[in-house]
C-alpha positions in Angstrom: 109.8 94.0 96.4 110.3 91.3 93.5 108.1 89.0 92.4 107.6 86.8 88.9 105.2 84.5 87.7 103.6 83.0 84.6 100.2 83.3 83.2 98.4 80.2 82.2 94.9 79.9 80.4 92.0 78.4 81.5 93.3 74.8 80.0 96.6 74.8 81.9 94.4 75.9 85.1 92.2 72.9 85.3 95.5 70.6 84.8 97.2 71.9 87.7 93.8 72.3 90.1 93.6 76.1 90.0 90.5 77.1 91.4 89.9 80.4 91.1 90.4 82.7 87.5 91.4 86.4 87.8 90.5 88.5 85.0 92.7 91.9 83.8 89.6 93.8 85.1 91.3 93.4 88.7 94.6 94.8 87.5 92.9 97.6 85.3 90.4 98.7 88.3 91.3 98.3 92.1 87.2 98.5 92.7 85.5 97.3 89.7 83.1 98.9 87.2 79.3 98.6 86.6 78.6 95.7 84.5 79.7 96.9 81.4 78.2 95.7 77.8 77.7 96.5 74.3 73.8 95.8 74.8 71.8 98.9 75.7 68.4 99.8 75.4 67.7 103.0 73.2 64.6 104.3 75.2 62.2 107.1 73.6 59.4 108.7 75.0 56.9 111.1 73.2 54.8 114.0 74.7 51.2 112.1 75.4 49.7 115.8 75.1 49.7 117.8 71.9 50.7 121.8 72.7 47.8 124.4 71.8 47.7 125.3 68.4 49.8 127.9 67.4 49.0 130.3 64.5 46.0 128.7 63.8 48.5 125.6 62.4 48.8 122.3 64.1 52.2 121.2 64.9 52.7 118.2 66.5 55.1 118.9 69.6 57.4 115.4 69.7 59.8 115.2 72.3 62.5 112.1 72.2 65.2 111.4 74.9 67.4 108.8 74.3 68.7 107.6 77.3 71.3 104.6 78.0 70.9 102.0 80.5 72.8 99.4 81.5 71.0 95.7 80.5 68.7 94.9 83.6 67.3 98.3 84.5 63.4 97.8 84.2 62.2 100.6 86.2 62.6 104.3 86.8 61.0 107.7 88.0 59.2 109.6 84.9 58.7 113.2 86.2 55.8 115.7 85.0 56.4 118.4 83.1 54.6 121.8 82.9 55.1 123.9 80.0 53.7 127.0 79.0 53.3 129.2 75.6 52.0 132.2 74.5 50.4 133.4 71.0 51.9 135.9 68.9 47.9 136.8 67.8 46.7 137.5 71.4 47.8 139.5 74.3 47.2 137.0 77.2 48.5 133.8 77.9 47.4 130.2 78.7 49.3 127.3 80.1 49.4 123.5 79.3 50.6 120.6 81.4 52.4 118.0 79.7 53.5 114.5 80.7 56.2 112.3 79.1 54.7 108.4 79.0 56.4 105.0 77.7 54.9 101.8 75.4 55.2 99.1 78.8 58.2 98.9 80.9 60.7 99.8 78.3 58.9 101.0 75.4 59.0 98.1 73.3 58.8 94.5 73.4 61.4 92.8 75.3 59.9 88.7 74.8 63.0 87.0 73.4 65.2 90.2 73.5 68.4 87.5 73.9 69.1 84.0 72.4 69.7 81.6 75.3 73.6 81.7 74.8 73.2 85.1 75.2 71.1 85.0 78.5 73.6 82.3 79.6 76.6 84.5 78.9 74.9 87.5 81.0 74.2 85.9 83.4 78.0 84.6 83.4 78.8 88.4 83.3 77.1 88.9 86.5 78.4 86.3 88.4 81.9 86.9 87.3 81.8 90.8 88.6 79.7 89.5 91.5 82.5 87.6 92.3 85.2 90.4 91.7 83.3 93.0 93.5 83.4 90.8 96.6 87.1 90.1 96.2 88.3 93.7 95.5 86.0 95.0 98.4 88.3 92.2 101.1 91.4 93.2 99.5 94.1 95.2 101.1 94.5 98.4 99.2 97.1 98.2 96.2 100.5 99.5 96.9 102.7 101.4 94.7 106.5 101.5 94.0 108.2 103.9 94.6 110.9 105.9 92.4 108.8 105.2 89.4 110.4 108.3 87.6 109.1 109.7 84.7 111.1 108.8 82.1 110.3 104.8 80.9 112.8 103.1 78.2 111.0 100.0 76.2 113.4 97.5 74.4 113.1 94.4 72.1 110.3 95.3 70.1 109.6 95.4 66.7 108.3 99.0 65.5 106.9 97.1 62.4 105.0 94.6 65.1 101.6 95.6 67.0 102.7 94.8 69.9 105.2 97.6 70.1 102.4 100.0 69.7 99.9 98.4 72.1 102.9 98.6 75.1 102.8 102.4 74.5 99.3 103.1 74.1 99.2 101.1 77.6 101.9 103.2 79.1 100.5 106.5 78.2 97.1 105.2 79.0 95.3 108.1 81.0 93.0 106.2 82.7 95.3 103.6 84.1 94.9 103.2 88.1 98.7 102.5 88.8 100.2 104.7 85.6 98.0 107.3 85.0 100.1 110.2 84.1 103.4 109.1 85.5 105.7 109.3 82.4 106.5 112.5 81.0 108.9 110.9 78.5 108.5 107.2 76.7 111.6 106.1 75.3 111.6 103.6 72.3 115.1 101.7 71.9 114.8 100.1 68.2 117.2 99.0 65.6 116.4 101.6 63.0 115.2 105.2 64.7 113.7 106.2 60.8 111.7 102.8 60.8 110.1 103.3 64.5 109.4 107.1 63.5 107.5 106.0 60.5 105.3 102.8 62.4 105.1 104.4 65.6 104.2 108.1 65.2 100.6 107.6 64.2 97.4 109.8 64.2 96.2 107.7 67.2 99.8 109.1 68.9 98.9 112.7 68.1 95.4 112.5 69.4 96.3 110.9 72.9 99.3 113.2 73.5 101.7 110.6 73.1 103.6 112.1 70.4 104.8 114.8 73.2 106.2 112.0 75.0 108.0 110.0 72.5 111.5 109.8 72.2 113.7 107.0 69.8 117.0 105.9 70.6 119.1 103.2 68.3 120.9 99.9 68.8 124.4 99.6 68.3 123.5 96.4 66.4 120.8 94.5 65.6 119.2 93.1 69.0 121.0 94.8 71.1 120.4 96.1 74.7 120.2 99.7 75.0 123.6 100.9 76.6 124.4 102.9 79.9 124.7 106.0 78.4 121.1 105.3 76.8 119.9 104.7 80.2 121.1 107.5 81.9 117.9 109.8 83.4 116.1 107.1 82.7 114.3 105.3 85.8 112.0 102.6 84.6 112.3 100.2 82.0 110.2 97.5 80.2 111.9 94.5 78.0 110.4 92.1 76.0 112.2 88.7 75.3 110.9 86.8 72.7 111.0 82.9 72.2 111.2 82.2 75.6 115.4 83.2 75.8 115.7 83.3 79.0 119.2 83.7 78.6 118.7 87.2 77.9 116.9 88.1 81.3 120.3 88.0 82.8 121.9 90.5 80.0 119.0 92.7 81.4 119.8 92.1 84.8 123.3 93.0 84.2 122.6 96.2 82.3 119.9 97.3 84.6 121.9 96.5 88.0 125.3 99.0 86.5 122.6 101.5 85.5 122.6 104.3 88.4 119.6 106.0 87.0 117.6 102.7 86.5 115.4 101.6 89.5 112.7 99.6 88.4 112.7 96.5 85.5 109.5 94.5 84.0 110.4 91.9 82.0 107.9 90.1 79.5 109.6 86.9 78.4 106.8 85.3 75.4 107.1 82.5 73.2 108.4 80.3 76.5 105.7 77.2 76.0 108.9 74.7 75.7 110.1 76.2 78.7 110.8 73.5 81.8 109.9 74.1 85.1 113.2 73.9 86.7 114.7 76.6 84.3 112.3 79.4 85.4 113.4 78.5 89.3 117.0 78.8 88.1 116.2 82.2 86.5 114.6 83.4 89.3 117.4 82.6 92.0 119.5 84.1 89.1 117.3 87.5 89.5 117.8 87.4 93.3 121.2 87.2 93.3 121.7 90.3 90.7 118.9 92.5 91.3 120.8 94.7 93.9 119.7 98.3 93.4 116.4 98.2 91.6 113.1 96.5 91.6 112.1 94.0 89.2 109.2 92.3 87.9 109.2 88.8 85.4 106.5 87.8 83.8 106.8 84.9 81.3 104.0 83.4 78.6 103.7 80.9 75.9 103.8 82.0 72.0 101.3 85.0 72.1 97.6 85.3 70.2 95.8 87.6 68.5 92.8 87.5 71.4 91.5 90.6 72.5 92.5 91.2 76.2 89.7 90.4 78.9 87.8 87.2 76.9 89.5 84.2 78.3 90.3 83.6 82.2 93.7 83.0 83.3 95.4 82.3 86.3 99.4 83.6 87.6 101.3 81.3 89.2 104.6 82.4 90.7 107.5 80.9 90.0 108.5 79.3 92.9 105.2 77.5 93.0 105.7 75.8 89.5 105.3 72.3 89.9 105.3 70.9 86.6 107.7 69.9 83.4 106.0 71.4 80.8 104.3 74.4 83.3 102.4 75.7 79.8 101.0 72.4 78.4 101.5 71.3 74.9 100.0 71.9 71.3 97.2 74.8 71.0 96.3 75.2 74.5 99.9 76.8 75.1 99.6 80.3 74.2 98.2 83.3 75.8 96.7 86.9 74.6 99.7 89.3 73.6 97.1 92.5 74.8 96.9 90.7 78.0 100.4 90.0 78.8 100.9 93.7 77.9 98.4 94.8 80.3 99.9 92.9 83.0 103.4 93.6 82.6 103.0 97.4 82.5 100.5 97.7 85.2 103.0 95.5 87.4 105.9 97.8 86.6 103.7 100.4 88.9 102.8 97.5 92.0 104.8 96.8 94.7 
């Protein structure tokens, strides 16, 4: 029923003998998608017959269908056609067959279509959703909590920082396998209600609906937890602790655990590359201990990046199975995508 962990990169991976990388596709879809890529082949295709001559003019009859494939498809089924037309100077009628043909396989040509990085990278692609296919098709179906609710507080972020955006936009995301359409309200606890109004009640928020959903509610002081009468009716919550406090995971705790309404807790702790080893076992026994009446979920990273989720593999370790001082490495190599660690901690608010 509980669980935490910590996401390392690729770097951190090879130091401690990880194997095996698991991209945010796996959290995002239970059964992943086609091969999915920005290259696509624009195919057009052109009648090979010109239609009878109408009002003694010629007019050229040019048909185009653009069609989208994925990259690889070098073959299909072209159908025939019949088609017929009738003059406005004569009284009967005549008929004409027409038939849609291609230049080649694909119309144009496709010698040297890719650099070799980019053959080597699709051909990564492929092997990477090979490999994930395989692995979502032998494992167990994914189970949901329950008592989700559907009213969702977030706390300690900054309106006037993205991040407090993208953890909505992922909470009221539609097509979400594990929250599609759970929340009916999404409650923002900020320090100043008139600043989170003004960054957070966007264009994008009126388009997607989420400005139906969005309530604000204030700290009583800069920082501060939302209170338990701010957290009555509500039934999920999602905190983010920056700079790697952990000394503020047991605030939460405490809040959460006299909070009757509150029955599920994700915590993203970020900024924590300095954190040792032994302090994330004691904050897990810590979590143990306290979490009596709700669920919980901790997920801690190093100092967050601007890199787009989904580019760089990454493994998560749980805490219990941390074996080093310095679990995040040192110098460049500790940090981790802030889009990712968003991803992750709201789509493991909804799995048991």
């Amino acid at each position: 029923d509980h669980r935490s962990g910590i996401c390392q990169n690729s770097a951190q991976l090879a130091k401690v003998n990880q194997n095996k990388f698991f991209f945010s596709a796996l959290l995002r879809n239970p059964l992943p998608l086609p091969l999915q890529s920005n290259h696509y082949f624009i195919k057009i295709y052109y009648y090979k017959k010109i239609q009878q001559l109408l009002s003694s003019k010629m007019k050229l009859g040019l048909a185009a269908f653009l069609t989208l494939l994925p990259v690889g498809v070098t073959s299909f089924h072209l159908p025939t056609y019949s088609t017929s037309s009738t003059t406005s100077s004569r009284s009967s009628s005549s008929s004409s067959s027409t038939q849609l043909y291609q230049f080649g396989t694909l119309g144009f040509d496709t010698a040297n279509l890719y650099s070799r990085s980019e053959e080597e990278q699709i051909k990564s692609r492929n092997e990477i959703m090979s490999y994930l296919s395989k692995l979502a098709s032998s494992s167990p179906p994914v189970v949901l909590r329950q008592h989700l609710g559907n009213t969702v507080v977030i706390s300690g972020f900054n309106p006037e920082e993205p991040a407090s955006q993208e953890i909505l936009a992922f909470l009221n995301n539609e097509f979400s396998p594990h929250l599609s359409n759970t929340f009916s309200k999404i409650v923002a606890h900020v320090d100043d209600v008139k600043m989170g109004k003004k960054r957070l009640i966007s264009r994008s928020a009126r388009y997607t609906g989420l400005l139906d959903k969005l309530d604000f509610s204030q700290s009583e002081s800069s920082g501060a937890l939302p209170t338990l009468a701010q957290l009555e009716g509500v039934s999920s919550w999602v905190a983010h602790v920056d700079g790697g406090a952990l000394s503020k995971v047991e605030e939460i705790m405490a809040v959460a655990e006299q909070a009757e309404s509150v029955k599920n807790v994700a915590i993203l702790v970020s900024g924590a590359q300095n954190v040792k080893g032994e302090e994330l076992k004691q904050v897990e026994d810590m979590m143990k201990s306290k979490a009596t009446t709700f669920q919980y979920t901790l997920v801690v990273v190093p100092e967050w990046n601007d890199e787009p989720e989904a580019i760089t593999a990454f493994g998560i370790v749980n805490v219990t199975d941390v074996v080093d001082e310095t679990p995040f490495g040192e110098g460049a190599a500790a940090s981790f995508s802030r889009e990712e660690s968003l991803r992750i901690i709201t789509e493991a608010l909804a799995i048991d």
